[in-house]
Backbone bond lengths (Angstrom), bond angles and torsions (degrees), N, CA, C in turn:
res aa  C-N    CA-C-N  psi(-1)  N-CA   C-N-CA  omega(-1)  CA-C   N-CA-C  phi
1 X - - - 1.470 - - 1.525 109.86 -
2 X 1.413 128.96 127.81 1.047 142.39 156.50 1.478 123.66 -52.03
3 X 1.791 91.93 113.09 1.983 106.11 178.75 1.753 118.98 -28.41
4 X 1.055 112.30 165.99 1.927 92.21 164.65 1.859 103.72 -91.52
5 X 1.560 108.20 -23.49 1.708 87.84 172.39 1.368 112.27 -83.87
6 X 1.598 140.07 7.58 1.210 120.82 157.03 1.822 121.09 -82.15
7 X 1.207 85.56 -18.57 1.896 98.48 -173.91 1.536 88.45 -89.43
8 X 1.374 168.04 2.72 1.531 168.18 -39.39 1.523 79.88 121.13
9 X 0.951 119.98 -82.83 1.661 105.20 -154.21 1.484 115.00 -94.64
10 X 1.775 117.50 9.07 1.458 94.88 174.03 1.352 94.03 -115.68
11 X 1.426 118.12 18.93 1.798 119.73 158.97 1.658 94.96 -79.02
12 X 1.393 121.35 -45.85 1.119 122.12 -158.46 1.424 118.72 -73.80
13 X 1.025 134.77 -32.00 1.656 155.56 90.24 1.853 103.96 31.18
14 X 1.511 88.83 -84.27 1.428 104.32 -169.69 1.869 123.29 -59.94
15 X 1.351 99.28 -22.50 1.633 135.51 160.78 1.541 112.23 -45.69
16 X 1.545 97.58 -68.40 1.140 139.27 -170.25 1.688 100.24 -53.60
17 X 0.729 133.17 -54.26 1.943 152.58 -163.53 1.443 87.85 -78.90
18 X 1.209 120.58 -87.85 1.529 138.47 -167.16 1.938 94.84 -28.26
19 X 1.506 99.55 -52.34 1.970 102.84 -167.73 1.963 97.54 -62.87
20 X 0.738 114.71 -17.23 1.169 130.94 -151.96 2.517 95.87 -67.40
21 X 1.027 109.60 102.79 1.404 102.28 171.11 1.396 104.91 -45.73
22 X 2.014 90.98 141.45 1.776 109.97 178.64 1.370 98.45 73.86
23 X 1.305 145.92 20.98 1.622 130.38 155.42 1.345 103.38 -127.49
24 X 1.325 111.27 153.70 1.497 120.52 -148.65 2.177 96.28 -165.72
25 X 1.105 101.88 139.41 1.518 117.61 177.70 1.333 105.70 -23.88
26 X 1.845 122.31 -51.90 1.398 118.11 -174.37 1.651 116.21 -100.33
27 X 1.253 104.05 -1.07 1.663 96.47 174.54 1.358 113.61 137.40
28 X 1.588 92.02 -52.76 1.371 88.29 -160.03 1.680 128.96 -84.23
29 X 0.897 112.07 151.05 1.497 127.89 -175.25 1.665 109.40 -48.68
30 X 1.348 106.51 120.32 1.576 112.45 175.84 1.461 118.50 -156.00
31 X 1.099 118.60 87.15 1.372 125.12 165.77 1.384 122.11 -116.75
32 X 1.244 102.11 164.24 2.154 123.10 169.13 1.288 108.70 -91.27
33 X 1.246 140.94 145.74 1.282 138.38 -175.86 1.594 91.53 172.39
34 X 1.599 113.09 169.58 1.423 151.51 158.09 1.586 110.85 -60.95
35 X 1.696 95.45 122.93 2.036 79.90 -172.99 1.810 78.30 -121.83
36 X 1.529 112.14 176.81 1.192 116.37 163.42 1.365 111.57 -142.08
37 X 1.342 129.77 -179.33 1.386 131.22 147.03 1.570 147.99 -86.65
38 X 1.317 123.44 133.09 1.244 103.98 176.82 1.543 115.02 -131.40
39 X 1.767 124.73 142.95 1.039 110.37 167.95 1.556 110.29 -171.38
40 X 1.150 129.42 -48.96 1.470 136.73 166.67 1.903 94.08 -36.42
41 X 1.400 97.11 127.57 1.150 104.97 161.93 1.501 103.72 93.09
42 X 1.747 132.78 -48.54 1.251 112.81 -179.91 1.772 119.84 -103.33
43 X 1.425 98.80 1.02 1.801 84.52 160.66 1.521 125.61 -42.18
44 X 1.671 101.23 125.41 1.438 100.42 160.54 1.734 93.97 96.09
45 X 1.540 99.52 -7.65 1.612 74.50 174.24 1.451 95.36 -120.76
46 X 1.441 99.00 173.87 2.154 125.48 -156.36 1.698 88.09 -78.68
47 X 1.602 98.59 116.36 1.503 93.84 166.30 1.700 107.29 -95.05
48 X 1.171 107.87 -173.88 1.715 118.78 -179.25 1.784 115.78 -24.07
49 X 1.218 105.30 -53.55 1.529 133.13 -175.52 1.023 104.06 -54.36
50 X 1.521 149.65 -51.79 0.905 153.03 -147.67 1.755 130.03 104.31
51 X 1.577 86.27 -10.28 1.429 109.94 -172.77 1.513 128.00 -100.66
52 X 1.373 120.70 127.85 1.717 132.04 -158.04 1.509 93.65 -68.62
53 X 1.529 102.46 123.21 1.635 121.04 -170.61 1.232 96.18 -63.39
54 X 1.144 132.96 156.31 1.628 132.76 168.62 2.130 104.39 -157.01
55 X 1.275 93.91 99.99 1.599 128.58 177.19 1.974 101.10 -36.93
56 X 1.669 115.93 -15.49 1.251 119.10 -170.24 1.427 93.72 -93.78
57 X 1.391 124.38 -32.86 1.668 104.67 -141.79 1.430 100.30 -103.84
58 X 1.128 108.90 -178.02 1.853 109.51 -150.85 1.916 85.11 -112.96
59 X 1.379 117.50 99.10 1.750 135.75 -142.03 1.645 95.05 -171.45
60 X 1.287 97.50 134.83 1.719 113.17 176.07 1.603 109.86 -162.08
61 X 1.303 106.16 143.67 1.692 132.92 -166.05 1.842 95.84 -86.20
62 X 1.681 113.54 118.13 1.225 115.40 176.43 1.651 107.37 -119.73
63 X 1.469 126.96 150.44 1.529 115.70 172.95 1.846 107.44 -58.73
64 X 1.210 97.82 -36.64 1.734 85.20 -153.73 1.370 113.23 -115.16
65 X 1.655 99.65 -44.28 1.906 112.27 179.47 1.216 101.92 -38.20
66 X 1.655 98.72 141.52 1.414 110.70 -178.86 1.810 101.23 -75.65
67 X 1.396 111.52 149.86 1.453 115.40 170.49 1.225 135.71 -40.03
68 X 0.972 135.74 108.20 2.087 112.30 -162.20 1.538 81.34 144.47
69 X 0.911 107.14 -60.97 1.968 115.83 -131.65 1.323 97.37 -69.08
70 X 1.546 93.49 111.28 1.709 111.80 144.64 1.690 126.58 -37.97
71 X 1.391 114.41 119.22 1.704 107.92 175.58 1.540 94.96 -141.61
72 X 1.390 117.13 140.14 1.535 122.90 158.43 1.149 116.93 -90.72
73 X 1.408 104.12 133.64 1.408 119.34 -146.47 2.033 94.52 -112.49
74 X 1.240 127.65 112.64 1.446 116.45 -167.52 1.792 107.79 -128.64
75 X 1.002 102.70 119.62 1.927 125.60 -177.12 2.012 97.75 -51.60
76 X 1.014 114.96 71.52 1.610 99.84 -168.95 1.387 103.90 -53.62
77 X 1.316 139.35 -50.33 1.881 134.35 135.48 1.315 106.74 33.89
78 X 1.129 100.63 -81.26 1.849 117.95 -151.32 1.826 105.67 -137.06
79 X 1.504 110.73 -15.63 1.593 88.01 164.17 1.441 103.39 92.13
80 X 1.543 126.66 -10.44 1.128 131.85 153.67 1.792 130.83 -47.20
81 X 1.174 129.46 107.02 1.599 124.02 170.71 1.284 111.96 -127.76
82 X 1.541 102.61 147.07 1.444 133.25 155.69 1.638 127.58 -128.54
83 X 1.797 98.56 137.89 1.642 89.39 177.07 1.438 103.34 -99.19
84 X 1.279 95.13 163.55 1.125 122.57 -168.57 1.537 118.80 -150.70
85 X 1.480 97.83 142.19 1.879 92.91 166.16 1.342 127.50 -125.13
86 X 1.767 110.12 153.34 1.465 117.30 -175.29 1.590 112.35 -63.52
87 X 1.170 102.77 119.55 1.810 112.35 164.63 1.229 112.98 -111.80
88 X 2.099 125.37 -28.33 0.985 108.99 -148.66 2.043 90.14 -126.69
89 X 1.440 96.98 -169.58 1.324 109.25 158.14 1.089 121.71 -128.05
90 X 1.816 118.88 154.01 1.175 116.66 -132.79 1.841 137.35 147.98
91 X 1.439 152.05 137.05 1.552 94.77 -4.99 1.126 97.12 -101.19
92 X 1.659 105.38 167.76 1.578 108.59 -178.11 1.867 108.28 -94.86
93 X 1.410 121.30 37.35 1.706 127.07 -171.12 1.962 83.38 -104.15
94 X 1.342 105.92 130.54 1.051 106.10 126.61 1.532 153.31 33.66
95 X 1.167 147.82 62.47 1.607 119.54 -169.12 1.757 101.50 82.05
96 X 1.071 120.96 -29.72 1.590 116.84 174.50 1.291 116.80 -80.69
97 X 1.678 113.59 133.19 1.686 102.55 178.44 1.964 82.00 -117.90
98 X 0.856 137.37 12.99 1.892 108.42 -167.86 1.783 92.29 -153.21
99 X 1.374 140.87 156.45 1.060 165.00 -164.21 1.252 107.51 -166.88
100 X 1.354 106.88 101.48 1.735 135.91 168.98 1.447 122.44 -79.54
101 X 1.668 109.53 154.22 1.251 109.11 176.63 1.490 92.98 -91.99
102 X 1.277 118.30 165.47 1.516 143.93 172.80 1.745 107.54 -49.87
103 X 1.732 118.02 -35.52 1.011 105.72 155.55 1.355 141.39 -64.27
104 X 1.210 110.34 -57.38 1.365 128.93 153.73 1.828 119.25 -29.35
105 X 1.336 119.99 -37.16 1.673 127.44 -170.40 1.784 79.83 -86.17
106 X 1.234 122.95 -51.75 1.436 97.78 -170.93 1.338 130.54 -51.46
107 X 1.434 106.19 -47.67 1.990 119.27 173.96 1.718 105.99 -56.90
108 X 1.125 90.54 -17.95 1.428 88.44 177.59 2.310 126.65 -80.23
109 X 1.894 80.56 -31.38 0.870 77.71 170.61 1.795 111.10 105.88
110 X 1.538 103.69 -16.76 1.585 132.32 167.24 1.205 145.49 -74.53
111 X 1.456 96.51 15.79 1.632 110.01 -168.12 1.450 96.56 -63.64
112 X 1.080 112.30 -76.15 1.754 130.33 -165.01 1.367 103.27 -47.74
113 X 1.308 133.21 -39.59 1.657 124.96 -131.49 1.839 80.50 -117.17
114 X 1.436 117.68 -26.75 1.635 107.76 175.98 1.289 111.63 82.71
115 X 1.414 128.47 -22.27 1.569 120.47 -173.77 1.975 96.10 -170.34
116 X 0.903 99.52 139.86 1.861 120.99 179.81 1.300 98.45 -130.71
117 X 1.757 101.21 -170.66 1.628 103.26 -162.41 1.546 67.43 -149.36
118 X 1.611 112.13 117.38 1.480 113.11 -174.63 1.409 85.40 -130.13
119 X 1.654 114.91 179.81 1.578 129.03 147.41 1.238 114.01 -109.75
120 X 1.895 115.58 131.97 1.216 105.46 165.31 1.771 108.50 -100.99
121 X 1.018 96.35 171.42 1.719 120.36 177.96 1.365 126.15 -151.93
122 X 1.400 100.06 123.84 1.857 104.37 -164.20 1.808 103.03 -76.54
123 X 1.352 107.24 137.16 1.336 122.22 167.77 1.316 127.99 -85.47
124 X 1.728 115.85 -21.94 0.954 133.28 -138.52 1.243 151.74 107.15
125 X 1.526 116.40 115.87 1.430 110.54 -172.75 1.639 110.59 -62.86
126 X 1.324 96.98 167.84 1.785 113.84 178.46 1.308 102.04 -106.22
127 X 1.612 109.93 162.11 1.492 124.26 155.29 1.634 99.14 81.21
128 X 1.180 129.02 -161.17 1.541 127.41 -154.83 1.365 104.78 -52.02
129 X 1.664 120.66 -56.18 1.340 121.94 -173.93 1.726 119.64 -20.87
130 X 1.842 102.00 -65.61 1.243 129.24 -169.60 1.812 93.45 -78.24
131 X 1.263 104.92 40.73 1.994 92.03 161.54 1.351 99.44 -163.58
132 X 1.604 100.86 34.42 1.391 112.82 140.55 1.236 131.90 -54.55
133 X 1.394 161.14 152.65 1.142 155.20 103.14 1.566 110.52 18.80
134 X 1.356 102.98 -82.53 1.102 118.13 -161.52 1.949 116.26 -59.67
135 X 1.302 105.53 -16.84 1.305 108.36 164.27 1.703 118.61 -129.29
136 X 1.208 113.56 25.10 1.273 119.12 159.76 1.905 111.31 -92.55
137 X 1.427 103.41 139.41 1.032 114.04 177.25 1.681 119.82 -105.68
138 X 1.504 113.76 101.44 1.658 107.34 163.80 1.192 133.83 -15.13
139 X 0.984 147.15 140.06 1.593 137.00 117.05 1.650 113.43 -52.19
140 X 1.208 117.75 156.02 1.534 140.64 -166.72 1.182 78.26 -117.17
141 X 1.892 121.36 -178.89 1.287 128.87 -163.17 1.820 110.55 -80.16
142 X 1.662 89.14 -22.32 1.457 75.11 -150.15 2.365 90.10 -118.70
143 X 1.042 86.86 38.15 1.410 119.97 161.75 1.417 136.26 -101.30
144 X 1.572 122.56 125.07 1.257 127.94 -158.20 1.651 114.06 -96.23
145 X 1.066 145.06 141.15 1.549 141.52 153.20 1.413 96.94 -92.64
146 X 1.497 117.11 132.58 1.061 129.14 151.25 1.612 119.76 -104.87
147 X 1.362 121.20 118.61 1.502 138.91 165.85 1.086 110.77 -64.91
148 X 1.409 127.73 84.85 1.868 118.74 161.39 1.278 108.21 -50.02
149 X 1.350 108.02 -64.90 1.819 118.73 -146.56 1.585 126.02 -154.66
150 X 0.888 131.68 92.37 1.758 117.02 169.99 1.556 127.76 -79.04
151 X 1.148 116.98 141.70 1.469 133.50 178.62 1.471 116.28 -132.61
152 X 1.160 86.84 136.18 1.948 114.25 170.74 1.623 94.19 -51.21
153 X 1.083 110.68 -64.10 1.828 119.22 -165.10 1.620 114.88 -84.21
154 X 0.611 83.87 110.27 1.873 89.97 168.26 1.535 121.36 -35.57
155 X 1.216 104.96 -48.23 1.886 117.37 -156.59 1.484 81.06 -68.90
156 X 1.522 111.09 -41.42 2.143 106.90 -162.95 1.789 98.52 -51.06
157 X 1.742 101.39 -42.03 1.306 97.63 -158.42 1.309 112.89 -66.93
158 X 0.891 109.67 -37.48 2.113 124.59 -169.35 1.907 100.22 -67.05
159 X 1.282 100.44 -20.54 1.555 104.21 -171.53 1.550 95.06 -92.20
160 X 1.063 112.38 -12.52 1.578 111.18 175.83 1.614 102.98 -77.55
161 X 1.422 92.87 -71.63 1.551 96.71 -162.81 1.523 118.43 -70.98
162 X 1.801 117.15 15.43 1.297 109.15 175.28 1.613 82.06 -96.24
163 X 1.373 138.89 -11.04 1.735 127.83 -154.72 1.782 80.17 -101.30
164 X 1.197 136.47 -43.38 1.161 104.68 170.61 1.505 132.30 -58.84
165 X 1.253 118.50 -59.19 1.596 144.36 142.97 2.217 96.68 14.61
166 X 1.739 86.32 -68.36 0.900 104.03 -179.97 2.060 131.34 -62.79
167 X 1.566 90.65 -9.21 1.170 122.90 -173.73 1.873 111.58 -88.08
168 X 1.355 94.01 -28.77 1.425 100.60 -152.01 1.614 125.29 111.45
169 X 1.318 130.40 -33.56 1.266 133.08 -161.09 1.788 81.12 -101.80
170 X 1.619 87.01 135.65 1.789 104.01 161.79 1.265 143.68 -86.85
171 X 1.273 95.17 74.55 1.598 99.97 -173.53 1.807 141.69 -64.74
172 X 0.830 100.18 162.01 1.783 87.89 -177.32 1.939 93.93 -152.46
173 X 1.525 76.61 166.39 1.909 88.74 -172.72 1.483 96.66 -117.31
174 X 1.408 107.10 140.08 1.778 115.60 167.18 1.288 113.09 -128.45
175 X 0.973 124.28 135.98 1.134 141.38 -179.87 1.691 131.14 -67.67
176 X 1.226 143.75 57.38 1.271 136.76 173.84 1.585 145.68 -64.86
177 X 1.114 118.57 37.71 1.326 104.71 175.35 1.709 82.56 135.43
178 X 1.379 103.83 -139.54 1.687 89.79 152.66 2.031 131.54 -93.59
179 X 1.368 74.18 4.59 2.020 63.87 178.55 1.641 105.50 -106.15
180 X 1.436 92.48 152.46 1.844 113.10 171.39 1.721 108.21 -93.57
181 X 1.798 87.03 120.06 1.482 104.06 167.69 1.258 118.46 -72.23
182 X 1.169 140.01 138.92 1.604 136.32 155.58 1.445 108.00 -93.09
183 X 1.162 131.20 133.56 1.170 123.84 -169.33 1.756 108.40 -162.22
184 X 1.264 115.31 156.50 1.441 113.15 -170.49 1.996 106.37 -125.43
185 X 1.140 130.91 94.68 1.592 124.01 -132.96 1.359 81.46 -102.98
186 X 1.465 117.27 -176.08 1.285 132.95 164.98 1.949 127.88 52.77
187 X 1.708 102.63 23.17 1.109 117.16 164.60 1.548 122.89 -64.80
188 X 1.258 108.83 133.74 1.314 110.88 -173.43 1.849 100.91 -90.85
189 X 1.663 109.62 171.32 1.448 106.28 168.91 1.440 106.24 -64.74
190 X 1.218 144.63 -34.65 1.479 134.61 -132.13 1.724 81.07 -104.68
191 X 1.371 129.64 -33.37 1.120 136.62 -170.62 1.843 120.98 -69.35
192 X 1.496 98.61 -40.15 1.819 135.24 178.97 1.487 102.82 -28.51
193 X 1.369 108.90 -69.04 1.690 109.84 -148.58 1.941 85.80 -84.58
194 X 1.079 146.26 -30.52 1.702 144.98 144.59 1.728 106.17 -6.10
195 X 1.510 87.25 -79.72 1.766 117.14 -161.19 1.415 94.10 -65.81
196 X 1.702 135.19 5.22 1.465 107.72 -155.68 1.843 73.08 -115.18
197 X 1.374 92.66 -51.99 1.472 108.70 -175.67 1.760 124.79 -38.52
198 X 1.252 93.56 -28.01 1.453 118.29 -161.02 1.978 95.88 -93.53
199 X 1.298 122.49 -42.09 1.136 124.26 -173.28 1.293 109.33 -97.50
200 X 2.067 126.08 10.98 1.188 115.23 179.86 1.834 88.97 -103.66
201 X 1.196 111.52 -12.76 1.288 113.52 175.19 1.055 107.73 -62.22
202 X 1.315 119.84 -53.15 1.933 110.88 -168.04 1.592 97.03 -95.54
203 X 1.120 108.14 32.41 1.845 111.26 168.17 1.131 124.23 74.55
204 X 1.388 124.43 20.86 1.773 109.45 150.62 1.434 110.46 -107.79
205 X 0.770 112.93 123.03 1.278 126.50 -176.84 1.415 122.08 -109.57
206 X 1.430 111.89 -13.17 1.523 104.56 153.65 1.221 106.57 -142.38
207 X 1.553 109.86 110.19 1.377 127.52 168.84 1.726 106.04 -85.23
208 X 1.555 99.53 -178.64 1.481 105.10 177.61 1.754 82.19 -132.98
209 X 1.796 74.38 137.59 2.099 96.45 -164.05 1.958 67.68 -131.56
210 X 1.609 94.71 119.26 1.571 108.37 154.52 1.433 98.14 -146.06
């Protein structure tokens, strides 16, 4: 049986975590903080991840989030957001919790000013993590999966589903075998011919809706 000062201090512990900025009852990461931009100068070069920085894609440098992970990124300013995902590490200033790509500072609205005071919020990691159980979402009966796209490579897929993300439609990645699904789950009928319309615009035009 456990002392009462060991059961005393791993409540206190457990206190301790919870006070802790970015932890929250269900997990996920949510804090206010100082974001900035980065990009002159490191296009084209290997950030943390392993992955070739690119100043276009909607990508931001976090201290801790694991790589993958979806967070909405919101201009408290002006009310402006974009999601985005962690590839890199980052920044190491001060008062800053998030480091943006050059795309990302624009939707934001941050080109000029170099740094805002936004909130991020995790959406979800990508790639095996996010084809958990526990963060996969069903379809109900009368609910659609839409199939954008599969890939051998992961990074293709996550670059998909942040350009939808970026679209509006909520995408998520599953994992089969070795290839990554992109996929948009839990479409309703009234919702269908929207989500089809919307993804023949940015060029797929024939998905698989089961």
């Amino acid at each position: 049986m456990k002392s009462p000062v060991k059961v005393l201090a791993l409540l206190s512990l457990l206190i301790a975590l919870y006070s802790l900025p970015g932890w929250s009852q269900d997990q996920l990461y949510r804090e206010s903080g100082g974001a900035s931009w980065y990009g002159p100068g490191f296009h084209g070069r290997i950030t943390a991840s392993g992955e070739r920085f690119n100043t276009n894609d909607l990508t931001a440098a976090h201290k801790t989030l694991p790589f993958g992970t979806r967070v909405r990124v919101t201009n408290t300013a002006n009310g402006k957001s974009v999601t985005v995902r962690i590839n890199d590490r980052g920044p190491f200033v001060q008062g800053r919790i998030i480091d943006l790509s050059r795309a990302a500072a624009k939707q934001l609205g941050m080109l000029e000013s170099g740094t805002a005071q936004v909130l991020v919020e995790e959406l979800g990691s990508r790639g095996v993590a996010e084809a958990s159980p526990a963060r996969e979402r069903t379809p109900s009966g009368s609910e659609k999966t839409v199939q954008v796209a599969s890939f051998g490579n992961r990074s293709n897929a996550e670059r998909l589903a942040t350009r939808l993300d970026g679209a509006g439609l909520q995408a998520e990645i599953r994992q089969a075998g070795s290839f990554y699904r992109v996929i948009v789950p839990g479409v309703s009928e009234e919702k269908l011919d929207g989500v089809l319309k919307s993804l023949d615009e940015l060029g797929f035009s024939n998905p698989l809706v089961r």
